[in-house]
C-alpha positions as CSV (number, residue, x, y, z in Angstrom):
1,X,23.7,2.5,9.8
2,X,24.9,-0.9,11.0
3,X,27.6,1.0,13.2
4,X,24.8,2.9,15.0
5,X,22.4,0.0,15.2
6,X,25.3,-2.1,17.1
7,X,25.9,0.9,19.2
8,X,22.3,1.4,20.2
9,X,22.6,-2.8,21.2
10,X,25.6,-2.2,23.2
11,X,23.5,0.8,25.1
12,X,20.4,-1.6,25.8
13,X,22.7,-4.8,26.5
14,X,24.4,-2.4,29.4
15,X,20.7,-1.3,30.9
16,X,19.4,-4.4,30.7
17,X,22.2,-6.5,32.5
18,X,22.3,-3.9,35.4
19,X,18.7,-3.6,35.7
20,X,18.1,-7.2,36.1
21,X,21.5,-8.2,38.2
22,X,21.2,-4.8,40.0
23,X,17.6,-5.7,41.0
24,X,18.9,-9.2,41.8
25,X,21.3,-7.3,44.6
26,X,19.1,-4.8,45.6
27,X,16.1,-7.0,46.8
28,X,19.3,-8.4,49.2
29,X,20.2,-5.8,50.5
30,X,16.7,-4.5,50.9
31,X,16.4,-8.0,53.2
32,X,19.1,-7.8,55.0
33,X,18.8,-3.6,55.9
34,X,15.3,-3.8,56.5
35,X,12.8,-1.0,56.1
36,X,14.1,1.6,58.6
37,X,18.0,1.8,57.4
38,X,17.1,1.6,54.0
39,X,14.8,4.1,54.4
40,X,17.9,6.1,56.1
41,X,19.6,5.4,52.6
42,X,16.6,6.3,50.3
43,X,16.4,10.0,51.9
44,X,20.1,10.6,51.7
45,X,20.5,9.4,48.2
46,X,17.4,11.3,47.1
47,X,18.9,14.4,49.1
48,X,22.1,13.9,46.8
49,X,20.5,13.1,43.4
50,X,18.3,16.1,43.7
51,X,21.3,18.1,43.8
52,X,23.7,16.0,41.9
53,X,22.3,16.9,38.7
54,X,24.0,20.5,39.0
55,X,27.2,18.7,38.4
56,X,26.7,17.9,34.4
57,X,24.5,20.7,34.3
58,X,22.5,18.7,31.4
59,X,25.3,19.0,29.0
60,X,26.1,15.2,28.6
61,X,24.1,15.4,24.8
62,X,25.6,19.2,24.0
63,X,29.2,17.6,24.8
64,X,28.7,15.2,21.8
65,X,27.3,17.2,19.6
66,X,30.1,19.6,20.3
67,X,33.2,16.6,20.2
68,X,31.1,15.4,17.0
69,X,31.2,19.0,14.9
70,X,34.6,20.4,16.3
71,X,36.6,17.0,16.9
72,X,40.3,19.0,16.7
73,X,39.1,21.2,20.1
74,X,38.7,17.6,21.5
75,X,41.0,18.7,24.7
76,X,39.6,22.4,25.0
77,X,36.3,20.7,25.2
78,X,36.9,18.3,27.8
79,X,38.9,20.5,30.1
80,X,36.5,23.0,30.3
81,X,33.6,20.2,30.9
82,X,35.8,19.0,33.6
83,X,36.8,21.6,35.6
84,X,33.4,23.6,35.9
85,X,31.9,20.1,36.7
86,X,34.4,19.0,39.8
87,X,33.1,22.7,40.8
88,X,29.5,22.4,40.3
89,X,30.2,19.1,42.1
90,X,31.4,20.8,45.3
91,X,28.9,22.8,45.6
92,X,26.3,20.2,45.5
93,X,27.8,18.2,47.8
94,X,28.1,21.0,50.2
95,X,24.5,21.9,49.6
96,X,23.3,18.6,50.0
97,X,24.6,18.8,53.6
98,X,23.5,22.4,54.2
99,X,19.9,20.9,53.1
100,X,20.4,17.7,55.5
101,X,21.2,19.7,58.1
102,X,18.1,22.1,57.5
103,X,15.5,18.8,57.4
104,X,17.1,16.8,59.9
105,X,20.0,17.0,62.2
106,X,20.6,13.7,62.6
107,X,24.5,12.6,62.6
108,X,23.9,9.3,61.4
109,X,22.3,10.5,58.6
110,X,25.1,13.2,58.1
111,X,27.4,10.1,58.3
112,X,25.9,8.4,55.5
113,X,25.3,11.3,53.3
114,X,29.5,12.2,53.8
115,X,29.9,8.3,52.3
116,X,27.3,8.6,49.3
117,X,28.6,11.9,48.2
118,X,31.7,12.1,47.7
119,X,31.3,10.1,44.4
120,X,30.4,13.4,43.4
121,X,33.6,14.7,43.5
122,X,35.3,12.3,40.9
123,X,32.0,12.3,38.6
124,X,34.1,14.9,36.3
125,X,36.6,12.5,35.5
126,X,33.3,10.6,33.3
127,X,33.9,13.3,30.3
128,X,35.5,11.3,29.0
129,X,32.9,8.9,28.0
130,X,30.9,11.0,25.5
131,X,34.0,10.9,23.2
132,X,33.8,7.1,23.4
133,X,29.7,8.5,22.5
134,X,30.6,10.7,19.9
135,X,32.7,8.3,17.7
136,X,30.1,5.2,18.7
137,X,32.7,3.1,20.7
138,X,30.5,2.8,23.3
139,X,31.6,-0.7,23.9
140,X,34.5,0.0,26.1
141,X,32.4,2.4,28.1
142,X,29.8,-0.9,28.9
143,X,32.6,-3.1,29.0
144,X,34.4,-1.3,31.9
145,X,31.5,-0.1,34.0
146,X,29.7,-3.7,33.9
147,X,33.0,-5.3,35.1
148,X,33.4,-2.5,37.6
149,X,29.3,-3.6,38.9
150,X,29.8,-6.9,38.5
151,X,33.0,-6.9,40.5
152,X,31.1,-4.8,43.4
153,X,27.7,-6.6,42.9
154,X,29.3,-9.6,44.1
155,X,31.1,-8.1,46.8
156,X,28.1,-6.7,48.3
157,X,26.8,-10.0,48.2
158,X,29.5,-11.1,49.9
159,X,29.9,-8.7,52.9
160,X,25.5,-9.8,53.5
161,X,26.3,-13.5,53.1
162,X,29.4,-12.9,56.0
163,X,27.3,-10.3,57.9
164,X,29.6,-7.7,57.9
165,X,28.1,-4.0,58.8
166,X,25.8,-2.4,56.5
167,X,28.2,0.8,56.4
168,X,30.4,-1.4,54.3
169,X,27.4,-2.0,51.8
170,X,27.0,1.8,51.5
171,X,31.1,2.6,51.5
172,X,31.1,-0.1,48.2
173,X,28.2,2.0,46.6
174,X,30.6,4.9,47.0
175,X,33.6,2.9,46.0
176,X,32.5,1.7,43.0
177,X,31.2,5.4,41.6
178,X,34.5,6.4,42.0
179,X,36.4,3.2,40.4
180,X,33.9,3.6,37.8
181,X,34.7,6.9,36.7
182,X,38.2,7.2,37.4
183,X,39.3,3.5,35.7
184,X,37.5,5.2,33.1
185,X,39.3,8.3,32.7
186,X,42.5,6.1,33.1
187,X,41.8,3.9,30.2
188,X,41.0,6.8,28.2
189,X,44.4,8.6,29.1
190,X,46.4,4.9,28.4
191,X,45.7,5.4,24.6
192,X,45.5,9.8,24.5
193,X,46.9,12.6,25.2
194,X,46.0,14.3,28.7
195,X,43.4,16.9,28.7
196,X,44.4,18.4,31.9
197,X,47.2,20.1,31.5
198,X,44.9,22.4,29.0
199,X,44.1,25.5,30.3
200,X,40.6,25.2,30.7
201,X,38.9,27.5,28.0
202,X,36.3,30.1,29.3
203,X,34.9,30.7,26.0
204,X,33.8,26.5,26.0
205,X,32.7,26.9,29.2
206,X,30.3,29.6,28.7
207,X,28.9,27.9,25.2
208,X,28.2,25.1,27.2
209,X,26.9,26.1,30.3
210,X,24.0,28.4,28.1
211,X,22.8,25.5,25.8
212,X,23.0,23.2,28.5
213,X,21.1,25.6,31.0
214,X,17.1,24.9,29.3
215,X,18.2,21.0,30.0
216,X,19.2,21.3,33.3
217,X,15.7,23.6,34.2
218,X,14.0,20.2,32.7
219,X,15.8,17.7,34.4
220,X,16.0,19.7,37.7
221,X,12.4,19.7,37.3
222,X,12.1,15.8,36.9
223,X,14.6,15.1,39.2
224,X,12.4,17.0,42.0
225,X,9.6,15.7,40.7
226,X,10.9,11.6,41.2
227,X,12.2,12.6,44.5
228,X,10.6,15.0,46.5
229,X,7.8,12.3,48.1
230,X,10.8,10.5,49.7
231,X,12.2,13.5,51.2
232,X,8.5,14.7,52.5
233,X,8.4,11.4,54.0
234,X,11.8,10.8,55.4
235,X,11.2,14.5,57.3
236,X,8.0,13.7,57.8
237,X,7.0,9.9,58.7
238,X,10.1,8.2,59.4
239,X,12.9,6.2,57.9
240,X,11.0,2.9,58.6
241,X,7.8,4.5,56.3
242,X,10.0,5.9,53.8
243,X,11.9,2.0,53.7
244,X,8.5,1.0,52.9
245,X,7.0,3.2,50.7
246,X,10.5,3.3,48.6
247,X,10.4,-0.6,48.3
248,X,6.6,0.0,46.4
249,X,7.8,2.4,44.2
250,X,10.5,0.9,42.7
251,X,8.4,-2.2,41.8
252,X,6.5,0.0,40.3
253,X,9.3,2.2,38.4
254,X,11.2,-1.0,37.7
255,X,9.6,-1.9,33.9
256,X,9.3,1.9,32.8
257,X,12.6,0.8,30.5
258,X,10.2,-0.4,28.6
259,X,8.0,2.2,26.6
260,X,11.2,4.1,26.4
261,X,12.4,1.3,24.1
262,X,9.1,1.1,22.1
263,X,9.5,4.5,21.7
264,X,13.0,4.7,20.5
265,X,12.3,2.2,18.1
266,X,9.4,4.3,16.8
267,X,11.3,7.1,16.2
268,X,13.5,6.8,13.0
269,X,9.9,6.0,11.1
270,X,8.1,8.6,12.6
271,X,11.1,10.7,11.4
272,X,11.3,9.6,7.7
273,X,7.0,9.5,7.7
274,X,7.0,13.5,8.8
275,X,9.9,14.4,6.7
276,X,7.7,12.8,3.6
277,X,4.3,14.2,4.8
278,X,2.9,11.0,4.7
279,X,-0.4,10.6,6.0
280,X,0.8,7.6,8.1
281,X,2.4,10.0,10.6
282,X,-0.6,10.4,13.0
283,X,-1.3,6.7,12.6
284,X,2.3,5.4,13.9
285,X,1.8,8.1,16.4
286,X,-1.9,7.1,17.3
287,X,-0.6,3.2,17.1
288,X,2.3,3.9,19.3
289,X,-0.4,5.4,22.0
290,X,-2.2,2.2,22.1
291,X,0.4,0.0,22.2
292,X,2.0,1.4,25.3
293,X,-1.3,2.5,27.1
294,X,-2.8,-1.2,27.1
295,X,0.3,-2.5,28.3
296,X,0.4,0.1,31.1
297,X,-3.4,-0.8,32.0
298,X,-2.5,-4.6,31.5
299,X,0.1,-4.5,33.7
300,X,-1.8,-2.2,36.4
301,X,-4.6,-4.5,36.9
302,X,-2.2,-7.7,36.9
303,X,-0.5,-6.1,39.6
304,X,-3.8,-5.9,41.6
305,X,-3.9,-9.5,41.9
306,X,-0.5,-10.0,42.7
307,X,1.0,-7.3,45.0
308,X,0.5,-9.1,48.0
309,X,2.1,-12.2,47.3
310,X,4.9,-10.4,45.6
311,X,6.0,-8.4,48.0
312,X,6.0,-11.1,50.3
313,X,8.2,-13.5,48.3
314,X,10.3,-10.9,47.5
315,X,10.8,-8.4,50.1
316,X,9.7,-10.3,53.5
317,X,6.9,-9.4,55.3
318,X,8.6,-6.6,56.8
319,X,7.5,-4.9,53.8
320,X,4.0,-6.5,53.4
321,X,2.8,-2.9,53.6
322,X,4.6,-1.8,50.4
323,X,1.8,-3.7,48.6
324,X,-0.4,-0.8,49.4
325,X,1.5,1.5,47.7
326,X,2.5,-0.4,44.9
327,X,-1.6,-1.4,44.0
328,X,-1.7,2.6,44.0
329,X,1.5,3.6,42.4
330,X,1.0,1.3,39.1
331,X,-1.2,3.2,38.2
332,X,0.9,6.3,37.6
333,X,2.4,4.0,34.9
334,X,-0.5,4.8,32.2
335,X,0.4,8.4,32.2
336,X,4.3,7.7,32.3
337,X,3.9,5.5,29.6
338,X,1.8,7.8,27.4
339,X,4.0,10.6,28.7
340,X,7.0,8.7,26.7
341,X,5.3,8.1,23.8
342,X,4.1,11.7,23.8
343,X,8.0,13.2,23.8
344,X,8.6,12.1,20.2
345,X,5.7,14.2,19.3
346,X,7.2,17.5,21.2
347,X,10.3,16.5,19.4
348,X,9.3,16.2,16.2
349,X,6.7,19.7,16.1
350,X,9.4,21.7,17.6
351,X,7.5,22.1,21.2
352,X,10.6,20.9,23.5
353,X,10.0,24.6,25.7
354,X,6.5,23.4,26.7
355,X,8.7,20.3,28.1
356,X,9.7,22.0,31.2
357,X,6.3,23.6,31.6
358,X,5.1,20.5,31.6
359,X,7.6,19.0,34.5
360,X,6.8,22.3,37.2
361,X,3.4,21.8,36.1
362,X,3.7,18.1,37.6
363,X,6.0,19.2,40.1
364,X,4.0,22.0,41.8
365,X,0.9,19.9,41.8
366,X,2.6,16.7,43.6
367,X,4.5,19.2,46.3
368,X,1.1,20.6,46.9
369,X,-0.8,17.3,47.5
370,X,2.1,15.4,49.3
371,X,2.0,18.3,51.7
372,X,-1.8,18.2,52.7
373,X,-2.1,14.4,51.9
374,X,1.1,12.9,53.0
375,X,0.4,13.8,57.1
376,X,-3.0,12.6,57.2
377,X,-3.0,9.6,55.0
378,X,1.1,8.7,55.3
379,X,2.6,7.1,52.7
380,X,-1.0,6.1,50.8
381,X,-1.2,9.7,50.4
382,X,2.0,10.0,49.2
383,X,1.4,7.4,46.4
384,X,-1.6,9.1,45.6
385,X,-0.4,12.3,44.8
386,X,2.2,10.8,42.4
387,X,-0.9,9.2,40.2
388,X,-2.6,12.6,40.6
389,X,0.6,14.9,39.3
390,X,1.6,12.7,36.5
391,X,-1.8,12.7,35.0
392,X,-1.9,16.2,35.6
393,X,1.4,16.4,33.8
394,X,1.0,14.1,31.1
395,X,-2.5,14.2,30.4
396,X,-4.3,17.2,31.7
397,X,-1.4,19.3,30.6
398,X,-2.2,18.8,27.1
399,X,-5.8,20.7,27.2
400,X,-4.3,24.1,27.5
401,X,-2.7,24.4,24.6
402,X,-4.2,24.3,21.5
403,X,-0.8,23.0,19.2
404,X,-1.0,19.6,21.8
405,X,-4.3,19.1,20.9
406,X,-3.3,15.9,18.3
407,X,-1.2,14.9,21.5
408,X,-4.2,14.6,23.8
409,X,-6.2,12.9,21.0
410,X,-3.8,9.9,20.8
411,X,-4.5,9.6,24.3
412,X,-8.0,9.4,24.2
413,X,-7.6,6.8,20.7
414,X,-5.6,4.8,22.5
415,X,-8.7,3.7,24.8
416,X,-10.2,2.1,22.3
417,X,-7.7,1.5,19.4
418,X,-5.5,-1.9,20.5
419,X,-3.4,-2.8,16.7
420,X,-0.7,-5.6,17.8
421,X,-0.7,-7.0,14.3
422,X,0.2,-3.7,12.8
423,X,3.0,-3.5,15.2
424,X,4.5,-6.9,14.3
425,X,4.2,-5.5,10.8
426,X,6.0,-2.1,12.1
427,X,9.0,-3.8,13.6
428,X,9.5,-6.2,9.9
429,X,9.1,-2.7,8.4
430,X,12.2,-1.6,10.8
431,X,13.7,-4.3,10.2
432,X,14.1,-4.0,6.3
433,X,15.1,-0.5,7.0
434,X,18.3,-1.5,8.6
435,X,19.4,-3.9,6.3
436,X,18.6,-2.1,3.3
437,X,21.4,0.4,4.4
438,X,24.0,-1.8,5.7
């Protein structure tokens, strides 16, 4: 237990660190690209995450569990994970341009996409990190990527500081994906025996690719779902709109870590209380609600008050109008949060299908509303149909089916049920689990 509890540490110290140093960066670069060339970025990176997830093809958790229960296959697995993923990842990347080309035939654009994908192509050469997963040595895997970010992090400060051209700033983004995953695969190799000089094993590659496929659906899904306003702006709008709307949003994304990590915590407890039947299951469920939906709401009506002025210190008053957005956008966060606190529920009762029915569900509705809102109300409209989709998704979802009825009623408890003294006395409780099983 202890082994696992420092592994999960190691997991949060690495998302932590980079969130905070990497927002640190970002807001500088933001500066010094201003909103129309990082708008440029914005589209082209959400062009190439939409159809970078085809590379992994969701099968980072089905390669663990696979390395964990057949451990001697260890190089049969990875070299069929490797080679079907530096194909997937060819295709993407030629995709991605087809796609570019489609929206907007714009060489600079074309130019920039060229730089920012082909990371893609070395992404394969990561495999090797979910062995470093599956035996809970994550460690090295944090150890090597932060040096790798910090290392570039600093550079890119460098090249603003010296005024150098941004194309340098967007070749280091590049640069360090590769370094990242290749210094990686070299550690891995200094201490094992290569994996690619195994004939890659069709027979892995097929089990993998059909329990990975019902991931991939969902994630696809989600993907879309984060990044299709940008690209309905960025063909739409402008690069200089999309600069600013995408400087709202990620304010607004930037604290979702959070309920994620309420929720993790949660879930060991809410595990042991539904294996005993306890009737405290609904009531860590119900208390989990509330916790994370006042929080949301807190932080939603803070932000209200303070949008302005933040953006300003932040970002410059070139993006003064990203205050808009983020005043509307926040407010998504109350059905994100509750949407994170809901998964442990779909987990636990075996309703992980309804999952991706839930994401199109979302999906469909915010296509639909960014395409009649976003050309007569811009980038407001845009925002808007975010808050709209992920109630519909998270909240509205939940009324037609009858087995996430309990689901929907945590919801509605958590408007009036507010318990911060019970959690205190949850996370004591958690903490008396671990140490009663080191």
């Amino acid at each position: 237990m202890k082994s696992i509890f420092l592994n999960s540490i190691w997991f949060f110290f690495d998302k932590v660190i980079k969130l905070i140093i990497g927002f640190i960066i970002s807001v500088i670069i933001v500066r010094y690209l201003g909103p129309e060339l990082y708008g440029k970025y914005n589209y082209v990176n959400s062009i190439i995450v939409l159809f970078g997830v085809f590379v992994p093809f969701g099968s980072e958790g089905i390669l663990v569990k696979f390395l964990v229960s057949e451990p001697n296959q260890k190089n049969e697995i990875l070299s069929a994970s490797f080679w079907f993923q530096f194909v997937f990842a060819f295709f993407s990347l030629i995709l991605s341009l087809i796609v570019l080309e489609i929206l907007r035939n714009d060489s600079e654009l074309l130019q920039l996409l060229l730089i920012l994908g082909i990371p893609l192509l070395f992404r394969s050469f990561s495999v090797v990190k979910h062995v470093y997963e599956s035996t809970l040595q994550i460690k090295k895997v944090v150890v090597i990527d932060n040096i790798i970010f910090f290392a570039f992090s600093f550079l890119r400060f460098l090249f603003i500081y010296f005024h150098f051209s941004y194309i340098l700033i967007f070749v280091s983004f590049a640069t360090e994906a590769i370094f990242s995953n290749f210094i990686l695969f070299c550690y891995y190799r200094y201490t094992n025996k290569s994996f690619l000089s195994v004939r890659p094993n069709f027979n892995y590659i097929r089990r993998i690719l059909i329990e990975s496929f019902p991931i991939l659906i969902s994630g696809f899904a989600i993907i879309v779902y984060m990044k299709v306003d940008q690209i309905m702006i960025g063909s739409i709008l402008g690069d200089k709109e999309l600069g600013i709307y995408s400087v709202g949003v990620r304010l607004s994304e930037f604290w979702y870590f959070i309920p994620i990590g309420i929720s993790s915590s949660f879930f060991p407890h809410l595990i042991e209380l539904k294996n005993e039947g306890s009737v405290h299951y609904k009531k860590r469920f119900a208390l989990l609600h509330s916790i994370v939906f006042w929080m949301a709401l807190f932080g939603a009506i803070l932000t209200q008050f303070v949008a302005d002025d933040l953006i300003l210190q932040i970002y410059g008053s070139d993006f003064l109008e990203s205050s808009s957005v983020l005043k509307i956008h926040i407010w998504s966060s109350l059905f994100v949060f509750l949407g994170v606190a809901g998964s442990n529920f779909l987990i636990l009762e075996n309703l992980q299908n309804l999952t991706v029915l839930k994401s199109f569900f979302g999906l469909i509705v915010n296509i639909l509303l960014n395409y009649l809102w976003i050309p007569d109300y811009g980038i407001i409209g845009a925002a808007m149909a975010t808050l709209i989709s992920q109630f519909c998704a998270n909240t509205l979802f939940l009324i037609f089916f009858k087995s996430l009825h309990p689901l929907f009623s945590f919801q509605i408890g958590s408007l009036t049920n507010i318990r911060l003294l019970n959690f205190r006395d949850f996370f004591k409780k958690q903490l008396s689990i671990y140490n009663s099983n080191d």
